[in-house]
N, C-alpha and C positions, 0 to 999 in steps of 0.2 A: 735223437739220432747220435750214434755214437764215431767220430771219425777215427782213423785210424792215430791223427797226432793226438789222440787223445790219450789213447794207451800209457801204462807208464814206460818209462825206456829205464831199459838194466844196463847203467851206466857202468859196470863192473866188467861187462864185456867188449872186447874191443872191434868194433867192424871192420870189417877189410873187403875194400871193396875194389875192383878190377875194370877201368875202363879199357875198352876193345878199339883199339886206333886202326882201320885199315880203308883209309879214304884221305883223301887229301883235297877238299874242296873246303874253302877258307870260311864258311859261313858256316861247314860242318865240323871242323875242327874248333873254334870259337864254342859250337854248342858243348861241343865234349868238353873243354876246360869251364865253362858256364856251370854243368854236371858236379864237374869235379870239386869247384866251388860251392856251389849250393849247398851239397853232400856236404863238407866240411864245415857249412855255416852251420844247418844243422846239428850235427853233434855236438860243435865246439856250446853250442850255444844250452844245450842238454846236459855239457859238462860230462857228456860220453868221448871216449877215444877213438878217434876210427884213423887206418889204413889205404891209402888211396895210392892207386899204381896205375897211370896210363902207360898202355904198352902200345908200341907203334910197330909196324907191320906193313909189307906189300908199298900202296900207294900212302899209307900214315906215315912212312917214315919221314917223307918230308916233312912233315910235324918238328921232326929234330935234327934237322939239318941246317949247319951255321947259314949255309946259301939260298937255300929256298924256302925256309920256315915265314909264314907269312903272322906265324903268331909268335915270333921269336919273343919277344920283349914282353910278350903275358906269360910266357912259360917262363921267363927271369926270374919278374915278377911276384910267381905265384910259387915259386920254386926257392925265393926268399924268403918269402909273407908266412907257409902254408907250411908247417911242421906234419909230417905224416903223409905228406902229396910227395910220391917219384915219380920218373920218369925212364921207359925203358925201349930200346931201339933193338930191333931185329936183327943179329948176323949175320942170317940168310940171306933176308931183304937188302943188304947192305955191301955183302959180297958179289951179286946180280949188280944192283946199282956201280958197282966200281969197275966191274968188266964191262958193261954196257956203254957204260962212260969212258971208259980209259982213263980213269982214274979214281982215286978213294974219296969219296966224300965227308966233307968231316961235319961229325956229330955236334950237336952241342954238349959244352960240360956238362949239362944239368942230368945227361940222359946214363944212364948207364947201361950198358951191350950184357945182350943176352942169347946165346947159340940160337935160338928160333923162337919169337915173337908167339907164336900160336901153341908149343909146347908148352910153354910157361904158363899162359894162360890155363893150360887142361891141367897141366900139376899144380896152379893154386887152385884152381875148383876141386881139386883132390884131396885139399887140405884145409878146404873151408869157405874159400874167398867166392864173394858173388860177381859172378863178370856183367858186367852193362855193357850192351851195344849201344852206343848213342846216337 
């Protein structure tokens, strides 16, 4: 029987891969950056390159917010450790969030702001990158 990690892997190529943040429930956030690790063990350990972008969105963004991120300190963490792991925060989602609020919420450094969470997403799938829903 032949499995799939058996295959050889074309280390020449670089993966990019796109996790899909639009949840904010603390056991499913945990799984996404779990994802995002794994993914990275993998290749690192293949001595392949890969690309790793969680984007937050909707109810994800609190994923990246200094106040209610309940995974703050693994996304530090992992965002030290993990060469090739971003991180990216919705502007739409964000702008909604700050009028609803009466006020701006602020992001984590780690994250970097992008006009819309869910475009970004469809223009790296345009340009290659595989999105995971987690």
């Amino acid at each position: 029987m032949t499995l799939a990690s058996d295959n050889p892997v074309d280390n020449d190529e670089v993966r990019k891969v796109v996790l899909h943040v639009n949840f904010d429930q603390e056991p499913a956030l945990n799984f996404a950056l779990n994802n995002a690790e794994n993914i990275y063990s993998y290749y690192a350990d293949t001595g392949t390159n890969v690309e790793i972008r969680i984007i937050a969105h909707g109810p994800g963004l609190r994923m990246l917010r200094e106040d209610t991120s309940p995974v703050k300190d693994r996304i530090v963490a992992m965002d030290a450790d993990l060469d090739g792991l971003s991180f990216y925060a919705c502007t739409n989602t964000y702008e909604l969030m700050a009028k609803a609020e009466r006020q701006a919420p602020v992001i984590m450094s780690q994250a970097t702001m992008v006009p819309s969470g869910i475009v970004e997403i469809l223009e790296l799938q345009r340009t290659g990158w595989k999105n995971l829903k987690p």
